[in-house]
C-alpha positions as CSV (number, residue, x, y, z in Angstrom):
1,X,-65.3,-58.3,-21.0
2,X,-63.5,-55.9,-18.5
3,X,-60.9,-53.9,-19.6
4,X,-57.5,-53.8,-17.6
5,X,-56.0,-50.2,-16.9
6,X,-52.4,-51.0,-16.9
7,X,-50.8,-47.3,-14.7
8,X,-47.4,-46.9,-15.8
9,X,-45.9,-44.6,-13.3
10,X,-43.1,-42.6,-13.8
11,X,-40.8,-41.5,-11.0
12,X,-38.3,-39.2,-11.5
13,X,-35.2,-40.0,-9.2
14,X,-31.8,-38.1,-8.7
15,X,-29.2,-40.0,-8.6
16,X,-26.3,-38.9,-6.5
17,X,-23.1,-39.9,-8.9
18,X,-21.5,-42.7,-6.4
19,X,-17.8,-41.9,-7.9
20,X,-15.7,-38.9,-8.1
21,X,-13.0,-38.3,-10.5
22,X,-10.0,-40.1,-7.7
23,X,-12.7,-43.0,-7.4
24,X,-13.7,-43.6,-10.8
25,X,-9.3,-44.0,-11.8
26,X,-9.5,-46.5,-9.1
27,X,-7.0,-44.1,-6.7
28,X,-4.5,-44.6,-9.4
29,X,-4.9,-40.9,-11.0
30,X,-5.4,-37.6,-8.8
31,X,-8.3,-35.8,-10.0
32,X,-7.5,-32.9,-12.6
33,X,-8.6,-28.9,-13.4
34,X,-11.0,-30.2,-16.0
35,X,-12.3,-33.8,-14.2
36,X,-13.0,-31.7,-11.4
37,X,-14.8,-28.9,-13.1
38,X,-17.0,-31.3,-15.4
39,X,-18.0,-33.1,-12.3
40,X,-19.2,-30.3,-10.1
41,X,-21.0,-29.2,-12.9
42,X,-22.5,-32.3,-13.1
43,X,-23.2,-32.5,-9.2
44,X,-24.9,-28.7,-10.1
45,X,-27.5,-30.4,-12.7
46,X,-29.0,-32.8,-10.6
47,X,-29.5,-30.6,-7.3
48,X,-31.6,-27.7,-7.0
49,X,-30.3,-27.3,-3.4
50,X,-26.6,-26.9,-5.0
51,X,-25.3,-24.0,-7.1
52,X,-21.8,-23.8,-8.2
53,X,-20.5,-20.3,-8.5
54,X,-16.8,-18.9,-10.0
55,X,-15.2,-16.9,-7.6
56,X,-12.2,-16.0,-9.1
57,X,-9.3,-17.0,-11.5
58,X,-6.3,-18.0,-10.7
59,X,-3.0,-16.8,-12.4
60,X,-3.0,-19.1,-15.0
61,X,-6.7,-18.3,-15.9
62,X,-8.1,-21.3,-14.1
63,X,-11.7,-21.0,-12.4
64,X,-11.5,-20.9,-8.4
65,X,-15.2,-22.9,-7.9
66,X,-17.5,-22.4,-4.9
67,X,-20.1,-25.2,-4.3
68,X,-23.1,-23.3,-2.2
69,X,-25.3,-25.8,-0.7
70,X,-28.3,-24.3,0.8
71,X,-32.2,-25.3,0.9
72,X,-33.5,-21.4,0.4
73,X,-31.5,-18.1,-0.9
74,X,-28.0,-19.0,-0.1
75,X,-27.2,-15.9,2.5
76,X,-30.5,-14.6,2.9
77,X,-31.8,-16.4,6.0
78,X,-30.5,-14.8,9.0
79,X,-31.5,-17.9,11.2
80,X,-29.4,-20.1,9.5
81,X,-25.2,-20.6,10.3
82,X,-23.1,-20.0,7.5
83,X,-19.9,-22.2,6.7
84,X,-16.8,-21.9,4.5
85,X,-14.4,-24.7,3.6
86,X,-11.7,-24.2,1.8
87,X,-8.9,-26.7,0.4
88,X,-6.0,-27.2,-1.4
89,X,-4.0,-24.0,-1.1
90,X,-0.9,-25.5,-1.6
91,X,-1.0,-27.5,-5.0
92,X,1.1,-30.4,-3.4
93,X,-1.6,-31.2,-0.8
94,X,-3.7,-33.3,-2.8
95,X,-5.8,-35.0,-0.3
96,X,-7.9,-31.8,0.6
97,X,-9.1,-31.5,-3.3
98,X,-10.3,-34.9,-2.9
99,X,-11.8,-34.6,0.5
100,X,-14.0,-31.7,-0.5
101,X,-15.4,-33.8,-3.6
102,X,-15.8,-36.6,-1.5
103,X,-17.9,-34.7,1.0
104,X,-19.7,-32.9,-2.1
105,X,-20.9,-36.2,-2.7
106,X,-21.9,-37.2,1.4
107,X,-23.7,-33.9,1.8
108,X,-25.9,-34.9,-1.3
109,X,-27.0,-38.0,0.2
110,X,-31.1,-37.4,1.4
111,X,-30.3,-38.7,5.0
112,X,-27.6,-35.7,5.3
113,X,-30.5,-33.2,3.8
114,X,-31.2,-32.3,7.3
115,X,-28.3,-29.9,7.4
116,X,-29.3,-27.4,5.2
117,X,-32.4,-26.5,7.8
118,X,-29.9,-24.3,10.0
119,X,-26.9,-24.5,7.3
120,X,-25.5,-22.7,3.9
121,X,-22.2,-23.8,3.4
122,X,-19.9,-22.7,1.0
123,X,-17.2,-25.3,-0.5
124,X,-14.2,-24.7,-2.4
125,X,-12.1,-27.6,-3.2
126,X,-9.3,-26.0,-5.0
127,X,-7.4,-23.1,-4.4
128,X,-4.6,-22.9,-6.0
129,X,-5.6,-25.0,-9.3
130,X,-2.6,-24.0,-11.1
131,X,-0.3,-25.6,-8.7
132,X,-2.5,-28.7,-8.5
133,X,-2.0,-29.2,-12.2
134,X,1.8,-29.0,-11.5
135,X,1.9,-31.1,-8.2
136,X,3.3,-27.7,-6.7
137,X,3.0,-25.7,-3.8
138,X,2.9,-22.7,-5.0
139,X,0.2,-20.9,-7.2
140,X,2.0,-19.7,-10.8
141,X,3.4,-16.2,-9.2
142,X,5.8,-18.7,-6.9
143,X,3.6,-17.1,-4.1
144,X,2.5,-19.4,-1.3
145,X,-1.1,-18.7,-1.0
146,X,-1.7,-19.4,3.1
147,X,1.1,-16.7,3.4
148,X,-1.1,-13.9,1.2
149,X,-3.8,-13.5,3.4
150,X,-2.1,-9.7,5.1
151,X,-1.0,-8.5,1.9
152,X,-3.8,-9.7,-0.5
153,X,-1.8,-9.9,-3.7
154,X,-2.8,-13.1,-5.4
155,X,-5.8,-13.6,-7.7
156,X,-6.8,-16.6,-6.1
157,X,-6.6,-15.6,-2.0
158,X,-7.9,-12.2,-3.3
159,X,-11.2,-14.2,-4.3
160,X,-11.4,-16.1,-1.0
161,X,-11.6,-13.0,0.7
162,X,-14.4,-11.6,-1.6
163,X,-16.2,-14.7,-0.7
164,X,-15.9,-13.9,2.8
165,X,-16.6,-10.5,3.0
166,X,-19.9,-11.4,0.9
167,X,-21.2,-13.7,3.4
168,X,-19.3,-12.9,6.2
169,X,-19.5,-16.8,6.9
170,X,-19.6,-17.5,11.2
171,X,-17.3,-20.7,11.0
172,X,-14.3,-21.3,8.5
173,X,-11.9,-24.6,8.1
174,X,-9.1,-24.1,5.9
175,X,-8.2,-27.5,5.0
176,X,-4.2,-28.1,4.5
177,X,-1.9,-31.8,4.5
178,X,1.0,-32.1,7.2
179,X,4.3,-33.9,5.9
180,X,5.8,-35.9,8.6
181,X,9.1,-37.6,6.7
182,X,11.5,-34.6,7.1
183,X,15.1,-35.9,7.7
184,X,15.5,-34.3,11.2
185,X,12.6,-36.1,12.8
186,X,14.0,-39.9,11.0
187,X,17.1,-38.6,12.9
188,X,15.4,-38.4,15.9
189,X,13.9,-41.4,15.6
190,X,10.4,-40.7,15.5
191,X,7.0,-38.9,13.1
192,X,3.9,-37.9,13.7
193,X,1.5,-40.3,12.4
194,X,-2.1,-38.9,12.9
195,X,-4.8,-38.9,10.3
196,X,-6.0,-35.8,11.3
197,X,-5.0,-32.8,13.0
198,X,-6.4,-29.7,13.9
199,X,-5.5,-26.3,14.7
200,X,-7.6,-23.2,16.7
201,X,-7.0,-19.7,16.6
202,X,-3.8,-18.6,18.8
203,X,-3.2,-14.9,18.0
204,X,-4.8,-13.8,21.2
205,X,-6.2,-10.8,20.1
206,X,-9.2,-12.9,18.9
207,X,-11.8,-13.2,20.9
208,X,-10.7,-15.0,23.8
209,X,-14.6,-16.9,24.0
210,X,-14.1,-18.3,20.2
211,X,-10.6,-19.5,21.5
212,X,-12.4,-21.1,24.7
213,X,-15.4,-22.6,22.8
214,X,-12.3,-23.9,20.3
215,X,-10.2,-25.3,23.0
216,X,-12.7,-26.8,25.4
217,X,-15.7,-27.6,23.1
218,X,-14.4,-28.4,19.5
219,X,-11.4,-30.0,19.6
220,X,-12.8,-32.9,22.4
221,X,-16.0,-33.4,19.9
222,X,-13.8,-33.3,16.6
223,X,-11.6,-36.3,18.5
224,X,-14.1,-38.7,19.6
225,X,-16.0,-38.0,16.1
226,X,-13.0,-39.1,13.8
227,X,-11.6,-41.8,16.4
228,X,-15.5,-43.5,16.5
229,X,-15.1,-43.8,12.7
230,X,-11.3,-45.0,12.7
231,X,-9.2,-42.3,12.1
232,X,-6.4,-40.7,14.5
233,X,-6.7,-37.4,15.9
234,X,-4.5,-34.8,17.8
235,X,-3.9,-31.0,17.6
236,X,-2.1,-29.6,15.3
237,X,1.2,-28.9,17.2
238,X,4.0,-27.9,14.4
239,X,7.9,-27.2,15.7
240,X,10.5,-29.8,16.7
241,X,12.1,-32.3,16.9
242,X,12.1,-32.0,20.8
243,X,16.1,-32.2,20.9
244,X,16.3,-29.6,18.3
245,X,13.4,-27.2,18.5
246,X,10.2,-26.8,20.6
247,X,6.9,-27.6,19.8
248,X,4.1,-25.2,19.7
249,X,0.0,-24.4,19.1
250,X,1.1,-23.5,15.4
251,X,1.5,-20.0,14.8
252,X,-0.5,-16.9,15.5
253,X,0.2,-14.7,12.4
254,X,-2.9,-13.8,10.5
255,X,-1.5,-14.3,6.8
256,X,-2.9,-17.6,6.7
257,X,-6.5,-18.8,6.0
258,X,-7.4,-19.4,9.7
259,X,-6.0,-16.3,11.6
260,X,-6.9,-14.0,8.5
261,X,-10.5,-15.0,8.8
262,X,-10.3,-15.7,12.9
263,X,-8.8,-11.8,13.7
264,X,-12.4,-11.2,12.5
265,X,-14.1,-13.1,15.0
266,X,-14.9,-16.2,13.2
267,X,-15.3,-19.7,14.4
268,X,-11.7,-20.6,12.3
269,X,-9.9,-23.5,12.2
270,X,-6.9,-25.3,10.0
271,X,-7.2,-28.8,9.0
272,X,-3.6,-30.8,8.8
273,X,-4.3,-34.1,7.0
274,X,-1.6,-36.2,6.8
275,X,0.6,-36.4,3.7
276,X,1.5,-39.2,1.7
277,X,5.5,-40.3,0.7
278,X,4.2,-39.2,-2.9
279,X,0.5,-37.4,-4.2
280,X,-0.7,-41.0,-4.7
281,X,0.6,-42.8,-1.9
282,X,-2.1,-43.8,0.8
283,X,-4.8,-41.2,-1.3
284,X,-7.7,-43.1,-0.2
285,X,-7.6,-43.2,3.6
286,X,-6.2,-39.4,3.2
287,X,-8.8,-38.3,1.6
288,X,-11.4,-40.2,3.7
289,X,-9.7,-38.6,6.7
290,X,-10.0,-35.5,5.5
291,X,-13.8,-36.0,4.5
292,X,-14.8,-37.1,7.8
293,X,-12.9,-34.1,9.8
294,X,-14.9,-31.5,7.2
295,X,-18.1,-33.1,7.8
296,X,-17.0,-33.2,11.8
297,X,-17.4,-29.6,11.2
298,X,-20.4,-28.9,9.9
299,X,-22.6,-31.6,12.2
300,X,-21.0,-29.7,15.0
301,X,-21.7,-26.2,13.3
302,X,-25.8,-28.0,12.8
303,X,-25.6,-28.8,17.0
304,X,-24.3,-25.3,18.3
305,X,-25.7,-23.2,15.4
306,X,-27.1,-20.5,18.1
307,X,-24.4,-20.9,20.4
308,X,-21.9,-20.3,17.6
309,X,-23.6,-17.5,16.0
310,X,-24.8,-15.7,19.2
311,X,-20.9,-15.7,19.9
312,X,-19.4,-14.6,17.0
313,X,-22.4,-12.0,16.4
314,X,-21.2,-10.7,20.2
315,X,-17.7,-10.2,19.3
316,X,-17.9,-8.9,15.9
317,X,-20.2,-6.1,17.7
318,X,-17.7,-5.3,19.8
319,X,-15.2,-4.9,17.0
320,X,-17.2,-2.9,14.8
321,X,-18.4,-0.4,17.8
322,X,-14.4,-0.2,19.1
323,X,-16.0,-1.7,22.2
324,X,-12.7,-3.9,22.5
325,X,-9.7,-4.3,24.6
326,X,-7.8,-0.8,24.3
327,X,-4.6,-2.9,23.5
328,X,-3.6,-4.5,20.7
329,X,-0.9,-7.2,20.6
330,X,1.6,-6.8,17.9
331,X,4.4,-8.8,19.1
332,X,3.7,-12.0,20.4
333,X,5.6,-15.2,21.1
334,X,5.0,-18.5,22.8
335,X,5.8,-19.4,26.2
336,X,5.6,-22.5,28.7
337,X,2.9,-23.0,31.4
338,X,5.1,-25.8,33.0
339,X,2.8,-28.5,31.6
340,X,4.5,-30.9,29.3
341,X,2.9,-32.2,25.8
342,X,2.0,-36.6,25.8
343,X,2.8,-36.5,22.0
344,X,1.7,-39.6,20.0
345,X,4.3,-40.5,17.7
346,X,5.2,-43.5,15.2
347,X,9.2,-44.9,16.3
348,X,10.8,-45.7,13.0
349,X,12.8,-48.2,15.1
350,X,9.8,-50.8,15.8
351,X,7.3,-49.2,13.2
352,X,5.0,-48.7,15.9
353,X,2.9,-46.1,17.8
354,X,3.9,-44.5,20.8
355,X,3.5,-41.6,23.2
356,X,6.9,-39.6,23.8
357,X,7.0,-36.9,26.5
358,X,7.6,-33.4,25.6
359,X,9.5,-31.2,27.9
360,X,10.0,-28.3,25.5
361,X,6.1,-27.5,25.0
362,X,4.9,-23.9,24.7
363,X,1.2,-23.7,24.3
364,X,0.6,-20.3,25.5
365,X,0.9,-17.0,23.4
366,X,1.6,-14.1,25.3
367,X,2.1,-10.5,24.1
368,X,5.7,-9.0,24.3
369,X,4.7,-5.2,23.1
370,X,1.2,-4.0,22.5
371,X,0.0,-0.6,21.3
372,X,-3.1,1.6,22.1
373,X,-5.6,0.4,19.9
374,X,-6.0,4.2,17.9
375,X,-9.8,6.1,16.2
376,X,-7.8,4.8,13.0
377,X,-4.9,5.7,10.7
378,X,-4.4,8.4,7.9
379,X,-2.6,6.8,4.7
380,X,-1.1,9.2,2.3
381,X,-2.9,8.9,-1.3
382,X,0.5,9.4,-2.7
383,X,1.3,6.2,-1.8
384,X,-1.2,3.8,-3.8
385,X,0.3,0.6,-2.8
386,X,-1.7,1.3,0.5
387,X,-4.8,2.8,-0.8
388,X,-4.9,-1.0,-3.1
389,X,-4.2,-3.1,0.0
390,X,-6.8,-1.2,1.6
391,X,-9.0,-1.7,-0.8
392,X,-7.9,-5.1,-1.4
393,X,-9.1,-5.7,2.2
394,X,-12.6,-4.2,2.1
395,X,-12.0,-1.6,4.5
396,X,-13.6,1.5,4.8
397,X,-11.9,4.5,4.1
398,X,-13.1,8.1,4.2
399,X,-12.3,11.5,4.9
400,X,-11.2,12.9,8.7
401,X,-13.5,15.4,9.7
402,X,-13.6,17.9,13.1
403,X,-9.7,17.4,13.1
404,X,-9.7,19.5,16.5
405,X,-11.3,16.3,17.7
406,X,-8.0,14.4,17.5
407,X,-4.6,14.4,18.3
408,X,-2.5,12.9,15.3
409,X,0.7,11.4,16.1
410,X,3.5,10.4,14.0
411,X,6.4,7.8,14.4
412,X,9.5,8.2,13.9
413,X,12.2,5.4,12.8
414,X,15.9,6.0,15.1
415,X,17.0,2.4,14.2
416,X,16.0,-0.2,12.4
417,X,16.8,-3.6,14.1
418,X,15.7,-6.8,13.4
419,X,13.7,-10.3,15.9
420,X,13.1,-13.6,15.4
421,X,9.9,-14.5,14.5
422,X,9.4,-18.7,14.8
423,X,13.0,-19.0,13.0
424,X,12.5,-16.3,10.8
425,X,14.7,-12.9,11.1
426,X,12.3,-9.9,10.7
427,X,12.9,-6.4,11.2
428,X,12.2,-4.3,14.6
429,X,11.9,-1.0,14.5
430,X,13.4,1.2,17.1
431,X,10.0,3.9,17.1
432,X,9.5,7.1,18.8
433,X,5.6,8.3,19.2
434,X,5.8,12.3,18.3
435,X,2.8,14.4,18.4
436,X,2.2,15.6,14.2
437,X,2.4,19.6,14.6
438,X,2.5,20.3,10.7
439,X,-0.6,21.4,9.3
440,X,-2.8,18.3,7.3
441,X,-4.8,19.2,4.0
442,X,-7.6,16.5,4.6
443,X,-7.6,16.0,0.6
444,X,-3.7,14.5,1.3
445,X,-5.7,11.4,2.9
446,X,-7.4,8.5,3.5
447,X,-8.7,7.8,6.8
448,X,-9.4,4.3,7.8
449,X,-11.2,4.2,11.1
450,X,-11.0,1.1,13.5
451,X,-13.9,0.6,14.4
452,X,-14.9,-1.3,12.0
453,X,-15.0,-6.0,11.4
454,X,-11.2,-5.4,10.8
455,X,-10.2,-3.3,13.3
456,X,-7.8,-6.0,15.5
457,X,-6.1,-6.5,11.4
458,X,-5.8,-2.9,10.6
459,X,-3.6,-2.1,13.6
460,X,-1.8,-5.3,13.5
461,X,-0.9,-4.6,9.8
462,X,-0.4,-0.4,9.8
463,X,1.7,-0.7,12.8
464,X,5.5,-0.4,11.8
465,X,6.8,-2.3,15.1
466,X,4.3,-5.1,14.3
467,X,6.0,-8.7,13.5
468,X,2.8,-9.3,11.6
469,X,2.8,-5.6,9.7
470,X,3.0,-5.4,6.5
471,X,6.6,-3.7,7.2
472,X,7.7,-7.3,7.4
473,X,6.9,-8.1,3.2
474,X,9.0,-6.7,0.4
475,X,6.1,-5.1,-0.7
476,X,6.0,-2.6,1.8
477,X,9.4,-3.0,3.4
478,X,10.2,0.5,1.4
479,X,7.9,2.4,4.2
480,X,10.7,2.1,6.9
481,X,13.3,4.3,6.4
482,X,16.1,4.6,9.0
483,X,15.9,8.8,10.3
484,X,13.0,9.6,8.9
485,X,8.8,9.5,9.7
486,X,7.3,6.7,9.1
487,X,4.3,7.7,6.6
488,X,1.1,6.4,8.2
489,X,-0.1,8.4,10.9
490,X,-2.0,7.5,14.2
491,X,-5.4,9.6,15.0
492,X,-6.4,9.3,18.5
493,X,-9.4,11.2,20.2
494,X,-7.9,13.6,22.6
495,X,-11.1,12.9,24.8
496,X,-10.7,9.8,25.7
C-alpha cells in the first residue's frame, strides 16, 4: 500500500491594512492623536522596509511621528534621493493628516516597492497634533507653526528642522489646505475651486535653477499627473479678489515650511488642498487629492533622482563655499511682467466653472534693497536670545580669528520707520553703515560665518533693514533702538 505525503505549506503573507483610521469610521470621524499613533505602529510591525521614529513633542506632550521608508539604512546610501513630507501644520487642515496615512498605505503596496531603489522618504503626517485634537490652527502656544520657521520657537517646528538638518533631505513638500469661502470673494461673485494647488519657491535668492526646474519641469508634470487621475490642478496663487487686491505667486518669506527649507537649496514645495465648508465636509475626495499630489511627488523625485540631486548638490556647494551671488535680497516685493493670469474659478451665480481674466497679476519678485552678502556676523554673548536662535538653527558659530583680516562695520539706527509687507505694516529701519573703531575682546563673541548651508538665511535674518529679519518678531523687535548701534556687527574681508 503506498503512503500519501500530504505537504502542508505555510506561507507567511503581509498584509497591508486596507483601512485607515478616516476609512474604517466610514468618513464620518476624522482620525485622532491616539487612532493615528496605534495605526502607524501597526503599519511599523508588518514592514521591515518602514520604521517609525518620534521626532519631537509638541506643547501639549504629544509625539510628532516620522514614518521613514527605505529598503537599506535610511540615510546611509548616497545614491539614493532623499524626501520629506510634511502635513498638517495648521490643526484645522485636516485633509493633509489623512492624505499622508492614505499614502502610508499606497507606498506599502508591493507594486509601489520599486521606489525605495533610488528613494528614503521621510513622512510626517501631523504637525501640530495638539491643534488637530482641537480642530485649531494653532499649536497650544497660539503660535502658527508655518510662521515659526525664522525664529524657531515651537517644540514642534523646532523638530522639523532637526529632521532636516539630520538628513539634509534634497526635496521637501509641506502639505497645507486652502479655504476658498471667505466673504470677499462670495462678494465678488466667484472661488477658487481646484483640488489641488501647488506652490514653488519665490524668494529669489534661491537658486534660480531649483526655481527653473520648479516652474518649467514640476508644475506641468504635477498637472497632467492629478488631472489623468481626476483631480483639478493650478498653482497656488493666493491674494485677491481681483477688484480688491492682486493676486500673486504666494509669498517669498522664508518662515514657512517651503522657503525655510528652499533658502537652503532644496527641491521645496507647498501643497494647498482644498478645504471643506467644515473638517468633515467632502473629507474623502480631499484627502484623495491630497494623496495623489504627494505621491505626484515622489514618482517624479524616482524619474529625475540624478537630475535633482546633481542640482541641489551644485547649489548647496556654492552656498557653503560663499561661491554665491555677492548680493543678498532682503526686501523684495512683487511686480507685473504685463502678462495677465487665465484664473479658473467656480461663479456662485450658475454654480459652475469658469475661467476669469486677471489684469492685476504679479508673478515676478524683484529685489527693492539688497546688501553685500558679508564673511559673517559677530553676536554679542550677552544677548542669549541670539546665541539660542543660532543654535536653534544649527549654525556654526565660532571664534574670529586674524582680526586684521577684516574690517568690522557697525550700523547705526537714525529712524525707525515702518513698510508694507503683503498687507502687513512692518518696521524699516533708517540704517547708516559705520566702520567699528572700538577695540573687540574676541571672548565678547560669537562669530557665525556665511559660508556655510544657511548662509542666504543668516543674512536675511541678522540684517536689521530685512522685511524677513528677525527685527520684524516681538522676540527680537527689542534689538532696534532708535539713536543707538544696532548690536550685531558685519565682518567683511578687507581683501576682497
Amino acid at each position: 500500500m503506498k503512503k500519501i505525503i500530504l505537504l502542508i505549506v505555510i506561507v507567511s503573507v503581509q498584509i497591508i491594512p486596507q483601512e485607515t483610521p478616516l476609512e474604517k469610521n466610514n468618513y464620518q470621524k476624522l482620525t485622532s492623536y491616539a487612532e493615528l499613533s496605534e495605526f502607524v505602529y501597526e503599519l511599523d510591525s508588518l514592514f521591515d522596509f518602514l520604521k517609525v521614529e518620534i521626532i519631537g513633542k509638541s506643547v501639549e506632550g504629544r509625539n510628532l511621528y516620522a514614518l521613514k521608508f527605505s529598503n537599506s539604512e535610511f540615510g546611509k546610501e548616497t545614491s539614493k534621493i532623499k524626501v520629506l513630507i510634511f502635513a498638517q501644520q495648521h490643526g484645522d487642515e485636516q485633509s493633509g493628516k489623512e492624505g499622508t496615512l492614505l499614502l502610508a498605505c499606497e507606498l506599502l503596496k508591493p507594486e509601489n516597492k520599486y521606489l525605495f531603489e533610488k528613494i528614503d522618504l521621510a513622512l510626517v503626517p501631523q504637525m501640530n497634533p495638539d491643534g488637530s485634537e482641537k480642530n485649531v490652527r494653532r499649536n497650544s502656544n497660539e503660535m502658527d507653526l508655518n510662521r515659526n520657521h525664522l525664529i524657531l520657537t515651537e517644540p514642534e517646528t523646532i523638530a522639523l528642522h532637526k529632521l532636516f538638518d539630520a538628513y539634509l533631505f534634497e526635496v521637501t513638500m509641506d502639505v497645507h489646505e486652502y479655504y476658498p469661502y471667505g466673504e470677499s470673494w462670495k462678494k465678488y461673485g466667484y472661488r477658487e475651486n481646484n483640488d489641488e494647488e501647488v506652490g514653488i519657491l519665490t524668494n529669489i535668492n534661491a537658486a534660480a535653477n531649483l526655481r527653473k526646474l520648479s516652474n518649467n519641469i514640476y508644475l506641468p508634470f504635477i498637472k497632467k499627473y492629478l488631472n489623468d487621475r481626476g483631480f483639478s490642478f493650478f498653482e497656488y496663487c493666493p491674494g485677491g479678489p481681483p477688484e480688491i487686491n492682486y493676486i500673486r505667486r504666494s509669498t517669498f518669506d522664508i518662515n514657512d515650511g517651503r522657503q525655510s527649507l528652499g533658502i537652503q537649496n532644496t527641491f521645496s514645495f507647498i501643497q494647498e488642498g482644498k478645504n471643506g465648508k467644515d473638517s468633515l465636509d467632502n473629507i474623502k475626495r480631499r484627502l484623495e487629492g491630497q494623496m495623489t499630489g504627494m505621491m505626484g511627488l515622489v514618482v517624479f523625485s524616482y524619474n529625475h533622482k540624478d537630475e535633482i540631486k546633481n542640482l541641489v548638490a551644485s547649489e548647496r556647494e556654492k552656498l557653503e563655499k560663499a561661491e554665491v551671488s555677492n548680493k543678498v535680497a532682503i526686501q523684495l516685493d512683487h511686480f507685473s511682467d504685463g502678462s495677465k493670469l487665465e484664473f479658473p474659478l467656480l461663479s456662485y451665480y450658475s454654480n459652475k466653472d469658469t475661467v476669469i481674466t486677471i489684469n492685476n497679476y504679479r508673478p515676478v519678485v524683484k529685489s527693492l534693497y539688497d546688501v553685500e552678502r558679508p564673511e559673517g556676523y559677530l553676536i554679542p554673548k550677552d544677548l542669549p536670545e541670539l546665541c539660542d536662535w543660532a543654535n536653534r538653527q544649527n549654525l556654526v558659530l565660532t571664534s574670529l580669528e586674524n582680526f586684521s583680516d577684516f574690517k568690522i562695520e557697525q550700523y547705526f539706527i537714525s529712524e525707525i520707520d515702518s513698510t508694507d509687507f503683503e498687507g502687513d505694516t512692518i518696521v524699516n529701519p533708517i540704517v547708516e553703515s559705520r566702520e567699528f573703531r572700538n577695540q573687540i575682546n574676541p571672548n565678547d563673541y560669537y562669530f557665525i560665518p556665511s559660508n556655510q548651508l544657511k548662509n542666504n538665511l543668516i543674512v536675511i535674518a541678522l540684517e536689521p533693514k530685512s522685511e524677513l529679519g528677525l527685527v520684524t518678531y516681538k522676540n527680537f523687535e527689542h534689538l532696534l533702538k532708535k539713536a543707538k548701534y544696532f548690536p550685531i556687527l558685519r565682518v567683511v574681508n578687507q581683501k576682497k
